[in-house]
C-alpha positions in Angstrom: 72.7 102.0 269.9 74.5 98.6 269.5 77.3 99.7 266.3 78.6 95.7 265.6 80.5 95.9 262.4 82.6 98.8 260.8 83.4 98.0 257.2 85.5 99.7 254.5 86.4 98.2 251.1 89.9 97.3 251.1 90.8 99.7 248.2 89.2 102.6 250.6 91.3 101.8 253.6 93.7 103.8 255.3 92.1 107.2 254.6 90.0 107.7 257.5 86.6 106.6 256.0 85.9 104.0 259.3 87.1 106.7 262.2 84.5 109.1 259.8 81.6 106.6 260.2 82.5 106.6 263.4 82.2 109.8 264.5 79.2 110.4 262.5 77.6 107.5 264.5 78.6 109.1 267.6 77.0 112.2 266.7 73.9 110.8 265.8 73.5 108.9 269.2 74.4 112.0 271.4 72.1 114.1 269.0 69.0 111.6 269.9 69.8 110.7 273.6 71.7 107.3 272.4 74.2 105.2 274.3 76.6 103.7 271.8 77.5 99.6 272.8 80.8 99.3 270.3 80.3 95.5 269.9 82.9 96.1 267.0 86.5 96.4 267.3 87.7 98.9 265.6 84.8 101.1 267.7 86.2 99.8 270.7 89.9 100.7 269.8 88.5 104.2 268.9 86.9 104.6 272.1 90.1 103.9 273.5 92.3 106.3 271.9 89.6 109.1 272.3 88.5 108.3 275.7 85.9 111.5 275.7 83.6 109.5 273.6 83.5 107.2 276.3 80.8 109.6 278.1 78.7 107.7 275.3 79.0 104.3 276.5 75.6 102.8 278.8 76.5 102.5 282.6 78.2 99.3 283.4 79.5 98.5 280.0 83.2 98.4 279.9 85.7 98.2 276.8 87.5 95.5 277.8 91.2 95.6 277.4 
């Protein structure tokens, strides 16, 4: 599952709403057998801070720096 844009209106930000797509994304992927390419940055950055959603990512694929 390739996730390549995360998008709140700017009136909506800064309560949470993106990390909530997020996760909901990431449970729908481990629910159907899905590996999760975070093409977007905000999904990278997630990835980042909560490294065990990293056991989502295909084999190979890295998050960069």
């Amino acid at each position: 599952m390739r996730i390549h844009h995360t998008e709140v209106p700017p009136r909506l930000e800064g309560r949470g709403i993106a990390s909530q797509i997020v996760r909901e994304a990431f449970a729908y992927a481990e629910a159907n057998g899905l590996a999760v390419e975070p093409w977007c940055s905000f999904v990278r950055n997630y990835m980042r801070q909560h490294p065990v959603t990293q056991r989502l990512l295909p084999e190979g694929f890295t998050l960069g720096r």
